[in-house]
Structures are given as structure tokens and as C-alpha cells.
N, C-alpha and C positions, 0 to 999 in steps of 0.2 A: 427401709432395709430390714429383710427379714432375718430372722435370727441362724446362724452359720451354725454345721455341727452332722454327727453322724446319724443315718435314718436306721437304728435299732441292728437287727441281722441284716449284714449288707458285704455285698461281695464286689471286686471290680468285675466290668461288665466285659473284659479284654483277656480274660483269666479263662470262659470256658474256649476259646478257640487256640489261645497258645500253649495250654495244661493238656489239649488232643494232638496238638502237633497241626495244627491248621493254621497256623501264623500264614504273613504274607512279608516273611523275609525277603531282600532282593537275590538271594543266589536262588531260591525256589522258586520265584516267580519269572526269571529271566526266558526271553521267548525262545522255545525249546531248539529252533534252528540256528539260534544266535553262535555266531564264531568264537573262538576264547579267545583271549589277551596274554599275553605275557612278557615281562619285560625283563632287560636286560641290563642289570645290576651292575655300578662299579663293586669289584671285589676289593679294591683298595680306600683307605681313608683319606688320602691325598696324591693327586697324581695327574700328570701333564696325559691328555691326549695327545697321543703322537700320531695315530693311523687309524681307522676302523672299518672293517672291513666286511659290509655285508654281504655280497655276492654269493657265497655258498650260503645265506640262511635265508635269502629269496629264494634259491634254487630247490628249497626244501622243500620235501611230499606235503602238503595241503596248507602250504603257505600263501596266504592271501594280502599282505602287507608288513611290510619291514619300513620302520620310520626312525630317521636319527635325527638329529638341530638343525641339519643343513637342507633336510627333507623341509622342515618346517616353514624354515624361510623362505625357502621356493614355493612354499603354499600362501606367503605372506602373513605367516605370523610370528611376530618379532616380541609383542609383548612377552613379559613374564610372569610371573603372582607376587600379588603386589602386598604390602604390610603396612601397619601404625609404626611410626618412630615418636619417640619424646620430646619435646622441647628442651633445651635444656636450658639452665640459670644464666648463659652467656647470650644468649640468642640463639646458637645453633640447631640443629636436628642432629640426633642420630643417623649414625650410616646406614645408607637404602642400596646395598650391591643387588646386582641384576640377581634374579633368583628363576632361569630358564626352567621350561618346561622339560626339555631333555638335556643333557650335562653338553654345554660347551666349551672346547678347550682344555677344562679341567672336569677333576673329580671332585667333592670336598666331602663324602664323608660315606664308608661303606652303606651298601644301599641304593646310592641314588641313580635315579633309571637314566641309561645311554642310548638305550634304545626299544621299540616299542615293534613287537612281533605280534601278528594276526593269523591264525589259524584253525584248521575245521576241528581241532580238539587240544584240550590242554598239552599235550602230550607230543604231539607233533607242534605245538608251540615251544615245548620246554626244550624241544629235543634242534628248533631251528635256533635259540637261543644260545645253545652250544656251539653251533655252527659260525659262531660270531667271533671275529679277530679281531682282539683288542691289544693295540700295540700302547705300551704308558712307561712315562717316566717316573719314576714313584719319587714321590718326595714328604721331605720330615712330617709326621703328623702335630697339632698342637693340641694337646689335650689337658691342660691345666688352667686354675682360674686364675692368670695371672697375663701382664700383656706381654709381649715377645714371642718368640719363636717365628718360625717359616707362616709370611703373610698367606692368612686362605684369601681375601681381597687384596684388589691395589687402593679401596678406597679406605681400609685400612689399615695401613703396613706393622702395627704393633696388634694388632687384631684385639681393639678396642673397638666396640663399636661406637662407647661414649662415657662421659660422665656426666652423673646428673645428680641434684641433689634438692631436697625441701627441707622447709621449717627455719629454724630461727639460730644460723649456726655462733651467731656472737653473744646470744638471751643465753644459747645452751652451753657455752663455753664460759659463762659466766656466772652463773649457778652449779657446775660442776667447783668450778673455784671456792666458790661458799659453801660445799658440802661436808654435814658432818661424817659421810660413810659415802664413798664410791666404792661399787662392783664392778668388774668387768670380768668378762668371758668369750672367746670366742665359739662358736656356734653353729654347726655344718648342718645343712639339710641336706641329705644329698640325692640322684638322682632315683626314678623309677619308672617305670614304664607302665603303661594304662591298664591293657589287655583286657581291654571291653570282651564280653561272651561271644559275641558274633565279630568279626574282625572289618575292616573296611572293603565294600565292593562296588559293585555299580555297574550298569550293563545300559548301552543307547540304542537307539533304532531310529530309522527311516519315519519321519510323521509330518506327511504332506509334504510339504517346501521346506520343511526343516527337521528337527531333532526334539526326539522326547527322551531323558536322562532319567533315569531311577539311580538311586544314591543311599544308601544308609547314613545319612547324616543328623545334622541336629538343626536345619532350615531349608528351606528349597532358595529364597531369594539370592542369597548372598551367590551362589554359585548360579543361578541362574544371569545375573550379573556380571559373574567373570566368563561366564560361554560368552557372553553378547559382546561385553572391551574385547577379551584377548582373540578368540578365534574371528571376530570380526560379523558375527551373524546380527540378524535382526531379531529385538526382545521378541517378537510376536510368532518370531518362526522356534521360538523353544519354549516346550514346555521341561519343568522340571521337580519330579515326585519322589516322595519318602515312603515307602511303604513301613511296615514293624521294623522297629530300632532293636539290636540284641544289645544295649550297651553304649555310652555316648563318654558323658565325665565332661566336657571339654574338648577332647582329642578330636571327634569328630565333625565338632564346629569348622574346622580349620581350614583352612586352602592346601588343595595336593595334587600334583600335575594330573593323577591318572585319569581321574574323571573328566576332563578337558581334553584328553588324547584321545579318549574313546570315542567323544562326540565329533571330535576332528575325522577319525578311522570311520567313522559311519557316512559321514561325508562322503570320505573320497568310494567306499566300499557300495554307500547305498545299499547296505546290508546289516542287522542287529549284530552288538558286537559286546559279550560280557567280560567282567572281570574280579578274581575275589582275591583278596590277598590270604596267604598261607601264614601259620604263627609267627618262621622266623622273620618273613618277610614282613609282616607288622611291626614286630620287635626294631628292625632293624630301621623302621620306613616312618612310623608313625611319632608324633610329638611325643618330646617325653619330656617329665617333668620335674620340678626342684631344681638341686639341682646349682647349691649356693650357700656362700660362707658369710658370716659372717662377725663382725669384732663388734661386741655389744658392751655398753655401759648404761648404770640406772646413779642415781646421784639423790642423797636420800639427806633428809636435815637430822636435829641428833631425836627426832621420836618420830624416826623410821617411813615418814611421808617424804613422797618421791616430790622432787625439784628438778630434775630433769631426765633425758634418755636420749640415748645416741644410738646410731647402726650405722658401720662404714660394710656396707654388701658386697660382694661381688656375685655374679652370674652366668650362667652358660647358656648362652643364646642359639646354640647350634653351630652347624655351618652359614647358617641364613637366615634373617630373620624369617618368623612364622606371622601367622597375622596380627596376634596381639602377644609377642614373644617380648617386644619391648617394654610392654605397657604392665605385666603382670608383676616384674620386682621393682617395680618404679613407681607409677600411678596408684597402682592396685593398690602393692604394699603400704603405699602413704596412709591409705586411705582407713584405716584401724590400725597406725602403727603404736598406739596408745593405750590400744583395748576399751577395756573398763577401771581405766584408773586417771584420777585428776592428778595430769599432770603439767604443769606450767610451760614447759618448753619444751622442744624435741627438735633435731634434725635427724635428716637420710641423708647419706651418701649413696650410691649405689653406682657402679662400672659393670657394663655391659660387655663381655667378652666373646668370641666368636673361638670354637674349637672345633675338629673335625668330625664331628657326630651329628647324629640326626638334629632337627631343629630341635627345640621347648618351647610349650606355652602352655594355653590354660588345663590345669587340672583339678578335679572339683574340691574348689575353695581357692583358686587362680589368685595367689600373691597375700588375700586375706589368711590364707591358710599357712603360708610362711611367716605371715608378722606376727599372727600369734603364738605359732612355736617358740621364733627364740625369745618372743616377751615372756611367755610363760614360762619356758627355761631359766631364761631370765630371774624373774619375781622367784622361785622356786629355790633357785640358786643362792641369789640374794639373803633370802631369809635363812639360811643352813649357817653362810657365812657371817649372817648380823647373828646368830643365835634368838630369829624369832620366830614365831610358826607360822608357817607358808601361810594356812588359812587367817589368820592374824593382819598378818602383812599384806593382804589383797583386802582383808576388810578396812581395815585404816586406811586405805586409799581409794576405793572404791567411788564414781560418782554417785553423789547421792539424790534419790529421788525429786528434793525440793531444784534442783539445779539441772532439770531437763526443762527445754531443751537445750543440750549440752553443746557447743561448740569448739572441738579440740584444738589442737598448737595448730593444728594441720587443713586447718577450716572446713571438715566436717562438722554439718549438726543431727546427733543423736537425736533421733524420737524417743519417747517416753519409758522407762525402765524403771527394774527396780530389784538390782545385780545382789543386797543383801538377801531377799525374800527368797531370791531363787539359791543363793547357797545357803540359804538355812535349811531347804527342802532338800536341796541334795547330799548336805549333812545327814540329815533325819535317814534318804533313803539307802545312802550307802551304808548306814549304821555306822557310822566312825565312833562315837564310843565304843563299839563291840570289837575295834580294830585291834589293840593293845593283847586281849584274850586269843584273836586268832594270831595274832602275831607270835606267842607266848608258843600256841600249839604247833606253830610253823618250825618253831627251833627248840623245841621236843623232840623232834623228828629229823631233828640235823638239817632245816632246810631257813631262806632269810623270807620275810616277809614285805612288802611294800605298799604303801599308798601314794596314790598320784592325783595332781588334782591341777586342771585345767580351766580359769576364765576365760570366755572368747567373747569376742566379738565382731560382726562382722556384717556389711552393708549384703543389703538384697539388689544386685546389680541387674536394670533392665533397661527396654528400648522405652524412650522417655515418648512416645509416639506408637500405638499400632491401631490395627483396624479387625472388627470381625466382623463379620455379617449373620442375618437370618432368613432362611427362605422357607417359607410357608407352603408344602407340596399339597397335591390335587388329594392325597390317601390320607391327611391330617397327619404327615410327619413332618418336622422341623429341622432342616438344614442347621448346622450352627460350624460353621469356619472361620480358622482358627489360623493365625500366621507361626506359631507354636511348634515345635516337634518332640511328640513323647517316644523318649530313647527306654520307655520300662517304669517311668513312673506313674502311670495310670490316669495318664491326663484326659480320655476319654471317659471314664467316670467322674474322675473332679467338675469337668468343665459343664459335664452334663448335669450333676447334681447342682451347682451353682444353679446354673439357668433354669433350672426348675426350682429350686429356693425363690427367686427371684423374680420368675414369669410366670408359673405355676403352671406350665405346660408341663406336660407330666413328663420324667425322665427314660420312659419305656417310648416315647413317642420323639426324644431327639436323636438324632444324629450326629454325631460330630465329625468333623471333616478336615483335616490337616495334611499338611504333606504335600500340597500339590496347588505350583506357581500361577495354574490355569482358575484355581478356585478360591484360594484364600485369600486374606487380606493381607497388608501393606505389615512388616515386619521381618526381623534377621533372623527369629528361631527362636531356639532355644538356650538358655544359658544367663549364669547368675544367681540361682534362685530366685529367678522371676518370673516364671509361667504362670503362676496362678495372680500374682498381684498385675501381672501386664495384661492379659485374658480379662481376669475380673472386673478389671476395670474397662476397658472395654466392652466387656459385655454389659454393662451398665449404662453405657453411653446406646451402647445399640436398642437396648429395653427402652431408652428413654424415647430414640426415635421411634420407634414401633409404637408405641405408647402416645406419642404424638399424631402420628400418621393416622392408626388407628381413630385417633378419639374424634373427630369428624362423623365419620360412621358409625359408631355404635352412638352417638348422642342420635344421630337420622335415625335409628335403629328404634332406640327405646323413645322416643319423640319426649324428651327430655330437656331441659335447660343447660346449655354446654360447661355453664358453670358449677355446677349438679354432679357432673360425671368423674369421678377422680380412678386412677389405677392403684390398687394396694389389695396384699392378702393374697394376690395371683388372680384378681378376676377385675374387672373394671365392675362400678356399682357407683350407681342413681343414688344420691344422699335423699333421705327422707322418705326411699321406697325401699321393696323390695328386690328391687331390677339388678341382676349381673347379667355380666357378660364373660366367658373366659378368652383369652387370648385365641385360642382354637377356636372358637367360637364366632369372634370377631374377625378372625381370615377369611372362615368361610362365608363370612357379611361380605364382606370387601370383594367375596369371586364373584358372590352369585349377582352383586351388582355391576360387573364390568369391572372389576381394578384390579384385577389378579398381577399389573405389572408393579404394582404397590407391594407384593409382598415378597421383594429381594431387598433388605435393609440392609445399612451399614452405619456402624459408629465407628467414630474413634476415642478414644484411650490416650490420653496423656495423662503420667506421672511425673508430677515438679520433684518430687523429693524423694531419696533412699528410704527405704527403713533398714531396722539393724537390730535383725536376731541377733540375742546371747544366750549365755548359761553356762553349768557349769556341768564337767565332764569329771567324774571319779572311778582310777583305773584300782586293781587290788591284785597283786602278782606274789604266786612264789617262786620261790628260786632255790634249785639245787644246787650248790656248789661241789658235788663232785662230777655233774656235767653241763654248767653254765646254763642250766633249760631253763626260761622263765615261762610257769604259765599264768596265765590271766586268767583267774577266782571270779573275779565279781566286775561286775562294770557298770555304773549307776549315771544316768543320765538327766538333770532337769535343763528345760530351756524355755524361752521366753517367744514363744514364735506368734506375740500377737494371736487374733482369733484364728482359729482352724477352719478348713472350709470341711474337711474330711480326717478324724482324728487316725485313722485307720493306715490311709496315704502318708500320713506325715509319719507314722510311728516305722511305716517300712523303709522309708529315706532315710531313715538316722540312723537303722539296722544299718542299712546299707555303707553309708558315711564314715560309721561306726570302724565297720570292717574294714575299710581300705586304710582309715588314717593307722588304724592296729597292725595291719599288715605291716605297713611302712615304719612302724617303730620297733617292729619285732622282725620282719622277716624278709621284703622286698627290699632289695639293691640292684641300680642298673651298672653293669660293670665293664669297660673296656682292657683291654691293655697300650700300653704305650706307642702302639702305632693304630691303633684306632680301629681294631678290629674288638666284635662284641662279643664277652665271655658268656654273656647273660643272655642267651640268643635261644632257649627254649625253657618248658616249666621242668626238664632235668636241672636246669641252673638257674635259673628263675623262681624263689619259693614265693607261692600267695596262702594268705590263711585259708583256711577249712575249717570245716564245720565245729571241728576234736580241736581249734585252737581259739574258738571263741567262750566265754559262755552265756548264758542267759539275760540279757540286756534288762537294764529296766529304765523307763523310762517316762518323764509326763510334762506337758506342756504348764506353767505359772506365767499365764497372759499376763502383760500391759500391754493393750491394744495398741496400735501402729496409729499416728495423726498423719502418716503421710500418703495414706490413701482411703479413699471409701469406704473398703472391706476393714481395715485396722489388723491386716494380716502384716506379716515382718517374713515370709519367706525361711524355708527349712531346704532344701534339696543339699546342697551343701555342710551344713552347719554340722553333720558328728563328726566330718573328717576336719573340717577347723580345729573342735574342740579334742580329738580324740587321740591324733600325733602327742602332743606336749604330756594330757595324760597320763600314757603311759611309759613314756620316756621318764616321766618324773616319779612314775611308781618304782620302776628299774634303780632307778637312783638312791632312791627310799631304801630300795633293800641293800644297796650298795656303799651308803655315808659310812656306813658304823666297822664297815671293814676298810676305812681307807680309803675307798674309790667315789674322787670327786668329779675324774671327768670320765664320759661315754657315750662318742660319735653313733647314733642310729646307724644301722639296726642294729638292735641290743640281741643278736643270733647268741647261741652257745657257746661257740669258739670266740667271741670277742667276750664274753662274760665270765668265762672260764680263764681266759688268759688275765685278764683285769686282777679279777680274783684271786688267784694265783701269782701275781707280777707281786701284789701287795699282802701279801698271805707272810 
């Protein structure tokens, strides 16, 4: 294993064609005669189809197909998009209500398409769209987290989807009992919406006997999958590719009728058919996420060490389940509901509720990123009301290094850590001594000061199985495919500089190749923070084959003893001579003797076990109180992300991570009103941070290498928006105890700090 890390001045290699505007977005590359798409929205959040009436929007100037539910079944296709449910403690599953391609019968939640219009321009699609009679019975919407109101299923009539629950709830109801100090709090996350830079599209066309689909998404298989179940085709007659992602999160992992209707529409049209969604219409259409309450307790003995933790959840699953909409406050959450603190017992509850809004699921840090909000809220809270210092009360509890590998309530086992080292470095880097002085200078100035301080933790979630291959071309460049999709994190230089760490094929001579169902190997995509440990590892296994294949021939080569010949340092080398061989070198052994069909390899990559970045997140805000404005001063970052493959990649992920969990504690809310129409439906009503509302991040990696893979990587893509919610929430707070304000539902906006402020003024 060669040693991992950055090569001196290094740029990504994906940076000069999308800094020119050369990308290969799918709305730019769509084939230029292709027809538009557009669809045709309920305007309502719950509502009986009574009538619908396409006849005038067929009749439309350059309308080429009009398709409703009823179309579809006469086409023979009756599936739906299909989703994970839970188990739950009784035996049962979660409820699985039909989730149609186009709305049958009913509405359930503004947004969802009725019907699907094709025409020779957007515009003459929007305009037959109108043309459309839509007779409806409107009925009550359900927008709250709680069960009751007007069923949106019959297979739920309290529009419960389920209850479920883990851990040890008689251990944990028994230890609450013998505590010298319970806390409890209730604890809202609530909802937001993704609003990746490039929005969701996808355009199909005519190819051979079947369908090739381009998609901005974050895998080609998984949908390539549901064309072949739902619309009834053969795997071999679709192909299905990714070109440049503007933006992924999660959201675009997902299952969504529209890219399944277009490759249907090409079908019947035999003709290229695009589609892109518009801001509101993302707003309105795409997963959103959080999005959930809940009633937390910690249960501490009398010197402040935890004995137990509870959380009774509830949830907003959408109108429908999504594909992994159940599994994210359920499974997920379990699964770090503890953090970095030993603690003896724990239960979840969690109630999955069904409301008329778009679906939720995964958003980056999918469930991880909720348990450690309200724990952290939690422990924060905790210590204010024990009278001890936050930092204090997470180090007295913290697991300690001699006790990995760690096994929680919740039968997770941690890989190797070491949660004091990295808050002593984040101590050091935020300067918290220096706190007190600026705090001093803050209300000089008439304004409050705050620190916030977040431990997280949180598993590197991946496909425990994938495949990549290598193909050795005739010009001496190297194929390297990849089941992966980079949505903007530079996976085309990572994967590239691996494999040349590793193979010592040089990385101006690879290629890497993703995105497309016809070339890559066996894998879902992208998501988890797990592209580089699921990649790496497989391309590890792939070197090895190569490396095997190889060594045949270069022993005939250098007429050598086969036990002589070993691979290391990126060249194969004769022990006791001078003799190498490089990879490159040895392919082109292998052509010029007849084997050129030897040089398409494949390995595969299985991961037995998670790993599980942490660290700690330190937020530093002031606050004006004569206009509730918090801004974020400082923001100090250490984490533990195992070895780095690329220190450069990792440090813009957590920029990034950074910024959205800040967003969402300062500025982003997805908001309805009470019949399920969206108030939040553009960036006039929509705030996301800017540039003026961050500042200058700092950051740095305090490795304990991962045992649960080859590399000893732990995974980052995720990790600052885990840690970086609770942060700042708890800075907010910080500047807000000493005036009386002990509770404040995110986002901490102006008008909710102001009135606080003021309520207890």
C-alpha cells in the first residue's frame, strides 16, 4: 500500500472544462431535435379526480402526445415506484400505498403530475398544459406530525405509516429510574428543501430496439432497473447515462416518475424526447428533507455521566413513501443515535406519518445528521441546566480510546478513534480561551456573543459489493470504470490519482469513466460517503487481478523465476536484479503477444464493515438585539476522516457540508400553509446562505486510520453538515441563556430572535 496524500500544486482535472463553460450538463447536451416535455401538475394538495379532460390539449399546435393513468394502462403498465419499509418490533412492515406514475383517482400533494404533454417546444407544451380540464373534489389537507385527519391512503386511515422502535426500552426505563439528574426537551428539525445548482432533467431517444436515457442523477443502475420492472423492457435494450451532475445531496439518488414517462413517450413517439424542471417546479416536486420532532431525554448519575437516552420521533414521510423515506429516521437514525458518548442504554421510538406534501428522504447526512442534532442539542442543553460546561460534559463521557472497538446500545461497532485529541485541537483552533475577550468586545458594542460546539459522529454508508474494471487501450491510455457518480465532488481526479498511487500508471494517462449502464461495473451510485472507500476498494481488488494476469508474462518476458517477480512501488521487479516492468509496459507485452483480450479486467470490492468519521464543529456568532441578525464570526472545524486520499477534495466537502447544515440553522425553512399549498416555492421566499453569510472556514484532518477497510479511510462528503446544524444552533443559544432564552426552534432568522429577545426583555 502506498502511501495516500496530495501531489504538491494540484488542481482537479474536471475544473478546466466546467470554469469555461464546457460541462456536459444534460439540458446542453440533449439531441438538438429532441421534443419538450411537460407536465401537468395537481394545483391542489388533496383532491378526488372527478373528470379530466384532454381533448383540447391534443388538439394543440405542435402537440405530439398527451398521456394520463389510463393512457398508461392501456400501454400495460400498471407498476408503480417501488420503496424500503421497516420492519417493525411486532413483525409487521411499514405501509407500502401504490405510488403511480401519473396521479390516479386522487391528488396527494401539490405538484404531482396528472398528466404528461409532448411537444415541438416548451412553450407550445406549457400552453397545451393549460388546455387541460381538470374537474376535482378538493378535500381536507393533512399537514401535521401527528396521526388523524382526512386519510391520504386506505391503507392508512390515521395516516400512520407505522411505528417502530430499537434498543432496550425496559434497560432504558430502568436507569432513567436510578438517575441522579434527567433532562428532557423537545426538539424540532424542521423541513428544507435541497436546491442542488442544476435542478433535475433527463431527455430519451430512439437507440436500436430500445431506449438510451441520460439523467442528472447520482447512478445509472438503479433506474436503469426500474425502466426494465415498470415499463416492461428488456435490460439489454436500455442503456442508461449520467453526464456532469450540477448538484446531487441525496435528492437526486431517488425514484421520480418523470424519467420513466419520457422513456415510455419515446417509445410510443420513436422520436428524442427532453425534459428539465423549472425552480418552482423542483421546489414543489423534489424530496425534501427533515422534517421532524422530537421528545428527547438523557439521564445522567450524580457526576454527570450518562446512564441513559431516549427519543420518541415523529416524521414526515411525504404523500408517499420515497425510496429510502422510511429507512432514514428509523434505521439510519439508530444507527449513531449515541454519538461519541458511552452510553449504557438507549431506545428509539419513531412514528412515521404521511402528510400532503411532496415525499422526504435522504439529505446529505440522511438520518445521521438528525441524531446528532438533537443529541447535541441535547448534551448542550443538558449541561446549561446541570450547571456544567458543555465541553466538560461531552469530555466525561466521551468513548475512550482503550475501548474501541466500540459496540453501542444499538449494535453498531465503531472503528478506531480518538474524540478527546480531536477536541483538544479544535479547542486550540477555535481559540476558546480568546472567547471571553471577544465576547467582552461584542457587548461593548451593545451586541450578544456565542459559542457552539458540536460532536458528531457518524457511519460512512456504502454498497457492501461493487465492481470496477481496467482496459488497457491500443495509445497506452487506461480505461478505469467506475459504478460511482460524481455530482461536483471531483471523483474524476480522486479515483484517478488513487490508481496511479497504486498502479503507477501515470494519472495524465487514465481515464476515468462513469455514468453509463453500458460501461461500468455492478453498483447503486452514489451516496453515504462512500465513493472513495467503495471505488478504492475495488480498485484494489482490480490491481490485484491485473497484477495476477499480468505476472505470467512479464516472468516469460524477463525470463525469470515466477517466484522472483513481485508487484510494488508501481512497476513489477525481478528480486536480485535489475529488471522492471511498468504496468504500461506490461500491456503492451501482453498485445504484442496475442492477448490484447486480457486487457479488460474486473474486480470486485466488498466492504464487511462501516467506518465512522467524527469531530468536532465550533460555531462563534454575534447577535444584534435591536435586529435579531445573527452573524457567524468564526467557524473552526477538526475531524477524524481516517487517511485522505486527496487532502484538497476533502477540505471542499466540508466547505460545502459546512454551508448547508449553516444554512439550515440560520436561514432555510420549507413552509406550507394549512391546505398544503407551498409558501416557500421560490429564492424570493426561500433564503440560502451566501457568500456575506459565511466566513472563513478552517479546517484539518486528526487521522485514526479506519480498520474497516484497506485504505484506513472513514469518509467525509457528508460529515460538516452532520456536525455543523447543532453547532450553530448551540452558538445562537449561547448568546441567548444569559437573557433568558432557553428554547429556539431553527432557523434562528431575525424575526424569531428578535421576538425571543424581546418576549423576555
Amino acid at each position: 500500500m502506498q502511501k495516500f496524500g496530495s501531489h504538491g500544486q494540484w488542481s482537479r482535472r474536471e475544473d478546466d472544462r466546467l470554469l469555461r463553460g464546457n460541462g456536459t450538463f444534460v439540458d446542453n447536451i440533449a439531441p438538438s431535435d429532441a421534443l419538450y416535455a411537460c407536465f401537468f401538475r395537481s394545483p391542489f394538495a388533496h383532491a378526488k379526480i372527478v373528470a379530466l379532460n384532454l381533448s383540447d390539449a391534443r388538439n394543440q399546435q405542435g402537440v405530439h402526445l398527451v398521456l394520463d393513468a389510463d393512457d398508461l394502462h392501456a400501454a400495460g403498465i400498471s407498476k408503480g415506484l417501488s420503496s424500503e419499509v421497516v420492519e417493525c418490533p411486532d413483525g409487521t412492515q411499514g405501509t407500502a400505498p401504490r405510488r403511480s406514475l401519473l396521479a390516479e383517482r386522487k391528488v396527494r400533494f401539490v405538484g404531482e403530475p396528472i398528466a404528461l404533454v409532448v411537444a415541438t417546444t416548451l412553450q407550445l407544451a406549457k400552453d397545451a398544459c393549460e388546455a387541460i380540464e381538470f374537474e376535482h373534489e378538493e378535500l381536507p389537507a393533512h399537514m401535521c406530525l401527528s396521526e388523524g385527519g382526512e386519510p391520504i391512503h386506505r391503507e392508512a386511515p390515521n395516516n400512520c405509516a407505522f411505528t417502530w422502535s430499537a434498543g432496550d426500552d425496559t434497560a432504558t426505563h430502568s436507569a432513567f429510574s436510578q438517575a441522579a439528574h434527567r433532562v428532557s426537551k423537545t426538539v424540532r428539525n424542521h423541513r428544507v428543501t435541497v436546491n442542488s445548482l442544476e435542478p433535475r432533467g433527463c431527455f430519451a431517444e430512439p437507440a436500436g430496439e430500445g431506449v438510451h436515457l441520460a439523467f442528472n442523477g447520482q447512478g445509472v443502475q438503479d433506474l436503469k432497473d426500474s425502466i426494465s420492472d415498470i415499463l416492461g423492457m428488456k435490460a439489454d435494450h436500455i442503456r442508461v447515462t449520467t453526464p456532469d451532475v450540477g448538484g446531487g445531496f441525496g435528492m437526486k439518488a431517488m425514484s421520480y416518475p418523470e424519467p420513466l414517462l419520457l422513456a415510455h413517450a419515446v417509445r410510443v413517439l420513436d422520436h428524442p424526447v427532453r425534459w428539465m424542471s423549472e425552480r418552482v417546479e423542483a421546489m414543489l416536486t423534489d424530496t425534501g428533507a427533515r422534517d421532524l420532532e422530537h421528545d428527547a431525554e438523557l439521564a445522567f448519575d450524580e457526576n454527570y455521566r450518562l446512564l441513559g437516552y431516549r427519543v420518541d420521533t415523529r416524521f414526515n414521510l411525504g404523500a408517499y413513501n420515497s425510496d429510502l423515506g422510511q429507512l432514514i429516521q428509523t434505521d439510519y437514525f439508530a444507527m449513531v443515535l449515541s454519538g461519541a458518548y458511552r452510553t449504557p442504554t438507549c431506545h428509539l421510538s419513531a412514528t412515521g406519518i404521511y402528510t400532503n406534501t411532496a415525499q422526504t428522504d435522504a439529505y446529505r447526512g440522511a438520518g445521521r445528521a438528525e441524531a446528532i442534532y438533537v443529541l447535541e442539542r441535547m448534551m448542550d442543553y443538558a449541561a446549561r441546566e446541570l450547571g456544567v460546561d458543555p465541553w466538560e460534559l461531552r469530555r466525561r463521557n466521551f468513548i475512550q480510546p482503550d475501548q474501541f472497538p466500540y459496540v453501542t446500545p444499538m449494535g453498531e461497532e465503531y472503528d478506531p478513534a480518538n474524540y478527546d485529541q480531536v477536541l483538544n485541537q479544535a479547542e486550540d483552533m477555535a481559540d476558546v480561551s480568546g472567547f471571553a475577550k471577544r465576547r467582552a468586545a461584542s457587548e461593548a458594542k451593545g451586541c450578544l456573543r456565542g459559542i457552539g460546539l458540536s460532536y458528531y459522529v457518524m457511519n460512512a454508508i456504502g454498497n457492501e459489493k461493487i465492481s470496477t474494471h481496467l482496459q488497457f487501450l491500443n495509445d497506452g491510455r487506461v480505461i478505469f470504470s467506475v459504478p460511482s457518480q460524481s455530482a461536483g465532488q471531483g471523483h474524476e481526479s480522486a479515483y484517478a490519482q488513487f490508481l496511479s498511487d497504486q498502479s503507477g500508471i501515470p494519472e495524465d494517462r487514465i481515464v476515468v469513466v462513469q455514468g453509463d449502464s453500458d460501461k461500468t461495473g455492478s453498483g447503486v451510485g452514489t451516496g453515504g460517503s462512500s465513493s472513495i472507500t467503495t471505488v478504492g476498494n475495488a480498485a484494489l481488488a482490480t490491481i490485484a487481478n491485473v497484477v495476477e494476469t499480468f505476472h505470467p508474462f512479464v516472468v516469460e518476458h524477463l525470463q525469470v523465476a515466477p517466484d522472483t517477480v513481485e508487484f510494488g512501488g508501481g512497476s513489477f521487479r525481478a528480486s536480485g536484479s535489475n529488471l522492471t516492468l511498468s504496468m504500461l509496459e506490461a500491456a503492451e507485452i501482453m498485445r504484442t503477444v496475442g492477448e490484447a483480450d486480457l486487457l479488460r479486467i474486473e474486480g470486485i470490492g466488498i466492504i464487511e464493515n462501516w467506518a465512522f468519521p467524527n469531530g468536532a464543529h465550533v460555531a462563534e456568532i454575534e447577535l444584534d438585539p435591536e435586529t435579531g441578525l445573527a452573524t457567524l464570526e468564526r467557524y473552526s472545524v477538526v475531524s477524524d476522516f481516517g487517511n485522505l486520499i486527496n487532502p484538497v477534495l476533502v477540505e471542499g466537502q466540508v466547505h460545502g457540508g459546512c454551508a448547508q447544515g449553516i444554512g439550515q440553522a440560520l436561514l432555510e425553512r420549507t413552509v406550507f400553509d394549512e391546505n398544503g399549498q407551498l409558501l416557500s416555492a421560490s429564492f424570493m421566499d426561500y433564503a440560502m446562505p451566501r457568500a456575506d453569510n459565511l466566513p472563513m472556514f478552517k479546517f484539518m484532518n486528526e487521522p485514526v486510520p479506519s480498520t474497516a477497510n484497506a485504505m484506513g479511510v472513514k469518509g467525509c462528503g457528508e460529515a460538516g453538515t452532520v456536525g455543523s446544524v447543532a453547532a450553530v444552533a448551540n452558538a445562537v443559544m449561547d448568546a441567548l441563556w444569559g437573557q433568558g432564552v432557553h428554547t429556539l426552534d431553527m432557523p434562528c432568522t431575525p424575526e424569531r430572535i428578535w421576538n425571543v429577545l424581546h418576549k423576555h426583555s
